[in-house]
C-alpha positions in Angstrom: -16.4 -3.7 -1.9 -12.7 -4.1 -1.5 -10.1 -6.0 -3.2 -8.3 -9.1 -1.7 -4.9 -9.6 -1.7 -3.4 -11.4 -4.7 -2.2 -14.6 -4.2 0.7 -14.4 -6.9 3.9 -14.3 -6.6 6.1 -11.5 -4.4 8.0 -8.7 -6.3 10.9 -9.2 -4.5 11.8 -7.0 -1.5 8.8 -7.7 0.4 6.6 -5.9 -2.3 3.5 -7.7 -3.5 1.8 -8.0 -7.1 -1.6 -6.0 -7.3 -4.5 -5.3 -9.6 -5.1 -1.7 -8.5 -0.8 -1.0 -8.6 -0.4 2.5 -10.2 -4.9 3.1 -10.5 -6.7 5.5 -7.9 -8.4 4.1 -5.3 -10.2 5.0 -2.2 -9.4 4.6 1.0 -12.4 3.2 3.4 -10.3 3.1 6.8 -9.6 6.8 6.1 -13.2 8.4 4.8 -13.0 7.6 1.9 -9.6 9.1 1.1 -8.4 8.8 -2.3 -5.0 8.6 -3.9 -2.9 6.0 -6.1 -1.7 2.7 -4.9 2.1 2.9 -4.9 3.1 -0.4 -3.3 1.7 -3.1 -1.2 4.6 -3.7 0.8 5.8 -4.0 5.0 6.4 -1.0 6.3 9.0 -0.1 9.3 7.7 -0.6 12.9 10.1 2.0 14.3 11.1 5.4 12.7 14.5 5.3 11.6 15.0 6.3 8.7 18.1 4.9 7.8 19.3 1.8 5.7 17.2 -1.0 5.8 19.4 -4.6 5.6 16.2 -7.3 5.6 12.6 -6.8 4.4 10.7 -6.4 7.5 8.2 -8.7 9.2 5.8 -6.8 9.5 2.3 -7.8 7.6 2.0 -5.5 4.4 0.0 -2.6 4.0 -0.9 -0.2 1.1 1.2 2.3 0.1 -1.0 5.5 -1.2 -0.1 9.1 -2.4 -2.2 11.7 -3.2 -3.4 12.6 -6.6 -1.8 16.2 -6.5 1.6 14.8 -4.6 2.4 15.0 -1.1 2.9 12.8 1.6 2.2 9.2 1.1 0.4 7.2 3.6 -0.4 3.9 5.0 -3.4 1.3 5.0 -5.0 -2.2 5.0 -4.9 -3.4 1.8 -8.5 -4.6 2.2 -9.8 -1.1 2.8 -8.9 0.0 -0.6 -10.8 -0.7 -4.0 -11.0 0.9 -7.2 -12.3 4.7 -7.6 -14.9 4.8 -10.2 
């Protein structure tokens, strides 16, 4: 089962309000991956990594690192839900 989007209000800076902010979660769009739900937030189309001026408009996607640190990654936020 996985967790709609909320429909409060924005964070500011493109970031979005979510139950599962900061809880572990699994990842269904990547087997089941798990890892803690950082942001739900745009993310850059292209790879430059330099100063961003405006939020993006891009749709926004889950922001997860994993439970023992390392690289964060991206997806759906309706692939995700609560690990038990």
């Amino acid at each position: 089962m996985s967790t709609p989007l909320p429909t409060t209000q924005p964070l500011g800076l493109g970031h979005w309000d979510h139950p599962l902010l900061g809880r572990r979660v699994v990842d269904r769009a990547h087997g089941g991956r798990s890892g803690v739900l950082r942001a739900i937030a745009p993310d850059v189309q292209d790879n430059n990594p330099g100063l961003v001026l405006r939020v993006p408009r891009t749709p926004p996607v889950a922001w997860l690192s994993p439970e023992g640190g390392g690289v964060e990654w991206t997806t759906a936020p309706d692939a995700i839900e609560a690990a038990e």
